[in-house]
C-alpha positions, -999 to +999 in steps of 0.1 A: -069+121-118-065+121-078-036+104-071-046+064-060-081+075-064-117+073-092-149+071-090-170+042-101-202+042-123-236+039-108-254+040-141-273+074-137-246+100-133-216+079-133-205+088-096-200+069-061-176+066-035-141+068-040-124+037-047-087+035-037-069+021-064-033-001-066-011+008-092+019-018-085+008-039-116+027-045-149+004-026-171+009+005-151+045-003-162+049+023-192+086+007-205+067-023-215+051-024-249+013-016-249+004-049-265+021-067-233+005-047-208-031-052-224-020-087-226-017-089-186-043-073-179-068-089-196-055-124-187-059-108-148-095-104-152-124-127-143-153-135-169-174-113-153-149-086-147-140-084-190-179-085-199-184-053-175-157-035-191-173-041-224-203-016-213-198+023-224-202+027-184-170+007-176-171+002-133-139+000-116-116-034-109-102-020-076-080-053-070-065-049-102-064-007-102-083-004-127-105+030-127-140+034-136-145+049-170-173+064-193-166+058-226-197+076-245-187+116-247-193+140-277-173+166-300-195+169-331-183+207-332-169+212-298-169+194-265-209+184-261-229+187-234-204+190-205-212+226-197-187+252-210-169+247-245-163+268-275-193+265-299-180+258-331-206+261-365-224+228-372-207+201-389-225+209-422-218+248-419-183+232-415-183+212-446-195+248-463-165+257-457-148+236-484-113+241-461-104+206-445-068+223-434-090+250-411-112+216-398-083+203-384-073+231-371-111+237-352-109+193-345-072+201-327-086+229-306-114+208-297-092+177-288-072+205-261-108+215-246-118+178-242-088+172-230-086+200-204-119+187-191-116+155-188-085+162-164-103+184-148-129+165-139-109+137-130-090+156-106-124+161-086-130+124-086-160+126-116-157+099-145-194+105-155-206+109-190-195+133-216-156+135-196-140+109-210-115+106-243-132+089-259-152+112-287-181+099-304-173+121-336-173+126-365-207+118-386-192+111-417-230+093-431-237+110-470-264+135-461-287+119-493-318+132-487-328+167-477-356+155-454-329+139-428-330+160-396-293+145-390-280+158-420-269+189-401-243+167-383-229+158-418-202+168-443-229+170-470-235+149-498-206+144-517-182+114-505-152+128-515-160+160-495-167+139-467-138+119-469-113+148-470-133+167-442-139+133-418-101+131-423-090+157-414-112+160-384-099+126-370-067+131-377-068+169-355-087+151-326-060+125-325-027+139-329+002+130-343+020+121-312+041+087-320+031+071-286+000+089-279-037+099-286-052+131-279-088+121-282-100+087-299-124+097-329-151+073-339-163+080-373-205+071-375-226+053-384-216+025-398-228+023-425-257+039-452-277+056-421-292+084-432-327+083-420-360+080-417-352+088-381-388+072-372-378+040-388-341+038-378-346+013-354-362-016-377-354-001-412-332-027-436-314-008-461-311-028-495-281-012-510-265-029-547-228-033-540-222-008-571-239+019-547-222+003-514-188+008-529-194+038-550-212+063-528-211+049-493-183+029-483-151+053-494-154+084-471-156+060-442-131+034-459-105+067-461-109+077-424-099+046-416-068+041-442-058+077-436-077+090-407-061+062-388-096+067-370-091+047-337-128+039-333-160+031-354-194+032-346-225+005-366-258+018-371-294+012-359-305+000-394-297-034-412-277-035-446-290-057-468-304-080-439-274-076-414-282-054-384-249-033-388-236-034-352-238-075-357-230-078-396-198-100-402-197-088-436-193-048-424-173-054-394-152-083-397-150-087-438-149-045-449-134-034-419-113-050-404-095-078-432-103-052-462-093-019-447-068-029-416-086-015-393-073-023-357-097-004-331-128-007-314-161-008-323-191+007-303-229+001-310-251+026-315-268+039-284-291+007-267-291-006-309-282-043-298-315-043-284-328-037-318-317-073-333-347-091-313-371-065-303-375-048-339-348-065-367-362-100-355-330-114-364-324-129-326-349-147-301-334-132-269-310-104-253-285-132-253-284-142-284-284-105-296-254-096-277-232-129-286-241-122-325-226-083-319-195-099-305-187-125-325-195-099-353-170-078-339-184-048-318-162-046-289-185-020-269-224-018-261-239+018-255-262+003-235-269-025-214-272-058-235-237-070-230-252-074-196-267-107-212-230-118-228-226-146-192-258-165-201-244-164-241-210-181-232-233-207-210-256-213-235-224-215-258-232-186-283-202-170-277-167-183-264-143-164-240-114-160-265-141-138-285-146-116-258-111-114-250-102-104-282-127-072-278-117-066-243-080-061-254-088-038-279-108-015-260-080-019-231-052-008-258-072+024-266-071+031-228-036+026-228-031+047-263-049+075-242-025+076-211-043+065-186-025+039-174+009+063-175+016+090-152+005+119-161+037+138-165+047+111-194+013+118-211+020+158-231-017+161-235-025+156-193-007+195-193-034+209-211-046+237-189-083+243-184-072+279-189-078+269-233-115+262-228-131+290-247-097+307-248-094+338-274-071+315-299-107+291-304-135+318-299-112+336-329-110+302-345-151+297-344-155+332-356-130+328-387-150+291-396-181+311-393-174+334-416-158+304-442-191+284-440-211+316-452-228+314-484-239+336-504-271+325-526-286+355-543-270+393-549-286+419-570-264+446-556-274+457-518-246+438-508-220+448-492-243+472-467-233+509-457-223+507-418-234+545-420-274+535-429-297+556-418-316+526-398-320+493-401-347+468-388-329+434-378-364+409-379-374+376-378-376+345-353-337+338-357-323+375-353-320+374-317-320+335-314-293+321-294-305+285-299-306+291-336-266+293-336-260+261-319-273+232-338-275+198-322-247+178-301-233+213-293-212+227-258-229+262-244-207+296-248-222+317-221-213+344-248-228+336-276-233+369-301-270+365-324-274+384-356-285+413-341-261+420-314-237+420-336-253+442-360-262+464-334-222+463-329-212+472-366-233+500-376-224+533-367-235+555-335-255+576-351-275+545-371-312+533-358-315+500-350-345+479-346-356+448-339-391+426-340-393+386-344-423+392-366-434+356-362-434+327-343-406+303-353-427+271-364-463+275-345-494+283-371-498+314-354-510+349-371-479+372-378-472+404-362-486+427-389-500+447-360-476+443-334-449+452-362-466+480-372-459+502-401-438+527-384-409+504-385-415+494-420-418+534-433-391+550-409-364+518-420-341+524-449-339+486-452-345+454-439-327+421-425-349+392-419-333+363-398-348+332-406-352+294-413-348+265-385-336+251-353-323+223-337-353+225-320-371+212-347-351+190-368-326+163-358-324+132-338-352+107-333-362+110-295-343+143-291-363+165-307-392+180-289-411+198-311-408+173-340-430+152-357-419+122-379-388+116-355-370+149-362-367+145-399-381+177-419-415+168-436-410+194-460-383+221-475-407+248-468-400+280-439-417+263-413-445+279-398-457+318-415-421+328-421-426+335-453-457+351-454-443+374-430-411+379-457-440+388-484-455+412-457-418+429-459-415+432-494-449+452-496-429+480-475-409+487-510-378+486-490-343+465-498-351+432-476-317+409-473-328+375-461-307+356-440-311+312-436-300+297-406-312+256-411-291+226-410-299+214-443-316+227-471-350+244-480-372+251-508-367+292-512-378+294-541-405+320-530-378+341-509-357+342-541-388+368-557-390+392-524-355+390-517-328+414-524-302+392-515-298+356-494-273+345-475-271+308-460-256+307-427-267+271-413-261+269-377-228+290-372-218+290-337-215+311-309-200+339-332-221+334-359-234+367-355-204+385-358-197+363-394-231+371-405-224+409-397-191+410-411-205+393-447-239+417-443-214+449-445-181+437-464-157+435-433-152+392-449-160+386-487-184+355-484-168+324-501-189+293-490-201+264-511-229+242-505-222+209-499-253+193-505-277+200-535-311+225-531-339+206-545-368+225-561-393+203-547-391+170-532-409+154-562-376+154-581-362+127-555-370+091-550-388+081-514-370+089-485-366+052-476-350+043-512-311+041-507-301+038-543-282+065-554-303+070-585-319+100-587-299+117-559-272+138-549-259+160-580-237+129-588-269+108-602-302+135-601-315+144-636-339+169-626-330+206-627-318+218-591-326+252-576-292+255-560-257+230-577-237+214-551-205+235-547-226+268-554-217+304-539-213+338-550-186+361-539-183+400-536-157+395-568-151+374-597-122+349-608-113+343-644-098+306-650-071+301-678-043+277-690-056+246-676-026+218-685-034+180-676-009+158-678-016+118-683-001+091-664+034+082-677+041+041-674+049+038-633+030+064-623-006+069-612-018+103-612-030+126-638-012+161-631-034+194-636-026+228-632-044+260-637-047+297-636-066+314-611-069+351-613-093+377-589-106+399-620-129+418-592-128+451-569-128+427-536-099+408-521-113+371-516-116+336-514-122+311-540-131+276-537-114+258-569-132+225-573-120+196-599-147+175-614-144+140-633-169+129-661-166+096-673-177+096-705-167+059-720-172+039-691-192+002-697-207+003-669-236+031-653-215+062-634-219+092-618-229+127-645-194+135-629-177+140-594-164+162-570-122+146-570-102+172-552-108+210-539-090+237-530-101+275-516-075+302-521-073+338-514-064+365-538-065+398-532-083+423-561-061+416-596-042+383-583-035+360-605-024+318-588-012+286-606-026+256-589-016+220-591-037+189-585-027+156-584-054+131-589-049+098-581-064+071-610-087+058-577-101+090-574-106+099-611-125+062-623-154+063-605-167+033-622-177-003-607-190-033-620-223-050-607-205-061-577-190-036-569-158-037-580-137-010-596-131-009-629-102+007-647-105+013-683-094+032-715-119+061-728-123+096-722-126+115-692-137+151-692-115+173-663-133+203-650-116+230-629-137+259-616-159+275-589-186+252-591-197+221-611-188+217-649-227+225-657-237+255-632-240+288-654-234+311-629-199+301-615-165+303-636-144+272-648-129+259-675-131+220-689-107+197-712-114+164-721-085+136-722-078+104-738-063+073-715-053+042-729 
């Protein structure tokens, strides 16, 4: 920051006038304990003073030094919408990935960029929006219905999945400095939101505490116990009548006196609003924002807490409640180093000089290529870089906007399919390009424009297609959607795949490559295509990953973390939130693609699987197993354990996803892994209200490339006896 010197919010784009500041108060005082300082501080302030600093846009207290401050900013999968940042592939594409070691690794680097900014900016006075530490990331909602626009910001379906993936992102944003944070992660939203975006505003989810507890309380309950995330963030919707960002039983009863949890809480963007002008749960703004506080959200994205003076006069809300949330929101601050000089604080020396630095643009380019999956192979695979040509088509092949998914940073490099293409063939190789049709418009395709020359002088064909962000996400944020941003079907949007059918008529080899943040009914491509690979939305090197897999520079080793649906009458409505009938974890019907699904350039051979039972003190079965690369191709595989319970008294999952690992071996390897799996993780069972059970029976343990019931995928299976 400049030295004695901020800026202070105006609302709009958080600058005016410099303020001078005075720092000759105890809590700039760094050899006194953090809980002191926050103590002073707060006991400084005037009512008026502590209820502004409970807005996201935090003005300055220039008698007390206090600096303006912005707490709302955005790392989904790099530093969001603050101009340059490295692009990193969308959180789902992430999840794909199956490596929650690499995630921290891409969370860390993002932590340094945010970081570097936010100094940066500082330095020049500007404490707007989407500068400060405070990081409004990670989605760690259960992505439980494919028609969910925000599913792409997601770790998938699968809440052990998300658990070790929202982990390990918190816990790379924050650090692991004793003293200090990097970044403050707030894991969102809390809790069950996962759509209709259209009715997210007035929607009450009616969830059985068996669900609550089974499916979507213990990814968010682990980023909390071993995250250590230092912020949460409640929903729009209600749960089970409570509008989240006011529900006593989520906040102060989960939360805080069941889990520990000892950080803030931020609303939802403008959602305290929602408690009297949609929920009907409150008459007036006042009475909406005391029922958040005394609830315990300690921070309104939005203006509401505006009304929290009237409250305490009309006696809704006391002081000492306010207090409390002001002091927690303070001790972040101070867990940040902003109150310390800057030379005490390691992360202030982050130099700008890391923001898109070759270390992270080499980091987004090795995720991209992990978050790859391959679908579908009859052979074409890997491609010849010495083809004779090669048409690159479709509305995504040269799409920059197609890489970036939504809450993203801009590269001002970003590399599309077919530059990078372009890049990995040989000289002496034709290469050509056509979008062949519009992207979602009803509009005729190309079949004239195209023209057959391309289609008879190619010696094959790869078609770039699927979705955008500009069509599927956030309610209000996407333009060109209807229903909110939520998908209102699986199918290619628009005439892409009629204009994949008028490929195939050519004769020639067509690969089809996905990008989409979620997934899609290709059942269709599946009969023209050669091969499919599922990129999602990969970053700004995605197109160098998709090359690389397209010609056999990286052996494709993804996994899909959510489950491909052959049509959406195999699922319940959109707005039922019990788990029945959903995810692979409770859906009967046949799917077209398994959770955990991917093919590889080569094939593993598991063997020897050894589980060993508990012994009396201890509370972990112990597995180990062979893995051995019985292929032509060094590569990755993504060993994945699965738990059936198949004596429990109560309804449970078919079985679930309990630990993962991915692995590389190079061509004739051969790897013993061990697993440790904890009795939490391997009972899956709850009674009616919700709590877990623990009994005697028989669990079957599955260890493999996929789930215990997918035919195409390796594993082998033994069944045990616990007493």
């Amino acid at each position: 920051m400049l030295p004695g010197a901020c800026r202070a919010a105006d609302g709009k784009d958080g600058l005016r006038g410099v303020v001078a500041m005075n720092t000759n108060h105890p809590w700039y005082d760094s050899a006194l304990p953090i809980e002191e300082r926050v103590e002073r501080l707060v006991a400084a302030m005037t009512l008026r003073e502590k209820i502004a600093q409970m807005l996201h846009q935090a003005p300055p207290i220039p008698r007390l030094g206090v600096p303006a401050y912005c707490w709302w900013n955005e790392g989904l999968h790099g530093v969001s919408r603050a101009g340059q940042a490295t692009v990193f592939p969308q959180a789902i594409g992430m999840a794909a990935s199956f490596n929650d070691g690499l995630l921290q690794e891409v969370a860390s680097a993002i932590a340094d960029e945010g970081r570097a900014k936010h100094h940066e900016a500082a330095r020049r006075g500007q404490r707007g929006i989407y500068f400060g530490l405070t990081f409004w990331s990670p989605n760690i909602n259960l992505f439980r219905d494919p028609r969910w626009g925000r599913g792409q910001e997601t770790y998938g379906e699968d809440p052990h999945l998300t658990a070790r993936m929202g982990v390990a992102y918190c816990r790379g944003l924050q650090g692991n400095h004793p003293r200090y944070l990097k970044l403050v992660a707030t894991i969102k939203h809390f809790a069950v939101h996962s759509g209709p975006e259209s009715l997210r505003h007035c929607f009450n989810a009616e969830i059985e505490p068996r669900d609550l507890r089974e499916s979507y309380l213990p990814h968010f309950e682990a980023c909390v116990r071993e995250g250590r995330a230092a912020s949460v963030m409640g929903a729009y919707n209600r749960l089970n009548g409570e509008p989240c960002c006011g529900s006593p039983s989520l906040l102060q009863q989960i939360l805080r006196e069941e889990w520990g949890f000892d950080g803030f809480v931020v609303s939802d963007c403008w959602a305290i609003k929602d408690f009297h002008e949609a929920h009907k749960v409150t008459g007036t703004p006042a009475e909406s924002a005391a029922l958040a506080v005394r609830s315990g959200c300690d921070l309104n994205c939005g203006d509401m807490y505006r009304n929290l003076m009237q409250a305490v006069e009309e006696g809704l809300v006391d002081e000492q409640q306010i207090d409390s949330a002001v002091k927690r929101l303070f001790t972040a601050r101070m867990k940040l180093g902003m109150f310390d000089p800057e030379a005490e604080v390691p992360y202030a020396s982050i130099p700008a000089s890391v923001v898109r630095c070759r270390k992270h643009v080499n980091l987004a380019l090795r995720m991209a290529r992990e978050s790859i999956v391959l679908l579908k192979n009859n052979g074409v695979l890997p491609l010849r870089k010495s083809l004779s040509s090669i048409a690159v088509v479709g509305p995504n092949a040269r799409s920059p906007v197609a890489l970036e998914g939504n809450y993203n940073g801009y590269s001002p490099q970003p590399i599309t399919p077919f530059d990078a293409i372009v890049d990995k063939v040989s000289v002496g190789t034709r290469v050509s390009y056509h979008p062949g049709c519009d992207l979602w418009r009803d509009e005729p395709v190309h079949e004239e424009g195209f023209g057959w020359s391309i289609a008879n002088d190619t010696e094959m064909f790869v078609a770039i297609v699927g979705r955008t962000a500009e069509i599927e996400g956030e309610e209000g944020m996407v333009p060109e959607a209807v229903g909110g941003g939520d998908r209102q079907g699986l199918e290619l949007p628009g005439r892409q795949m009629e204009f994949l059918r008028f490929l195939k008529k050519s004769g020639k080899p067509l690969v089809v490559v996905v990008m989409s943040g979620g997934p899609l009914d290709v059942r269709e491509v599946d009969t023209v295509a050669d091969a499919i690979i599922w990129a999602w939305y990969p970053g700004e090197q995605g197109g160098v990953a998709i090359a690389d897999v397209l010609f056999g520079d990286y052996n494709p080793a993804g996994r899909l973390p959510v489950t491909f649906v052959k049509s959406l009458d195999d699922l319940p409505p959109f707005t039922e939130y019990a788990m029945k009938g959903r995810t692979y974890r409770f859906m009967e019907a046949e799917p077209l693609y398994r959770f955990g699904y991917g093919l590889s350039y080569t094939r593993f051979d598991y063997s020897d699987l050894k589980i060993t039972t508990p012994l009396a003190g201890k509370d972990a079965l112990q597995i180990s197993v062979n893995v051995k690369n019985i292929g032509l191709y060094d590569g990755d595989e993504v060993v994945q354990v699965y738990v059936k319970d198949r004596t429990a008294s109560v309804p449970v999952p078919r079985h679930s996803l309990v630990a993962f690992q991915r692995i590389h071996l190079t061509a004739g390897a051969l790897r013993q892994l061990d697993f440790e799996i904890s009795m939490k993780d391997a009972f899956k069972s709850y009674d009616d209200n919700g709590k877990r059970l623990f009994e005697p029976g028989n669990l079957f343990i599955h260890v493999g490339g996929g789930q215990l019931d997918d035919p195409h995928l390796p594993g082998i299976g033994r069944e045990i006896a616990l007493v």
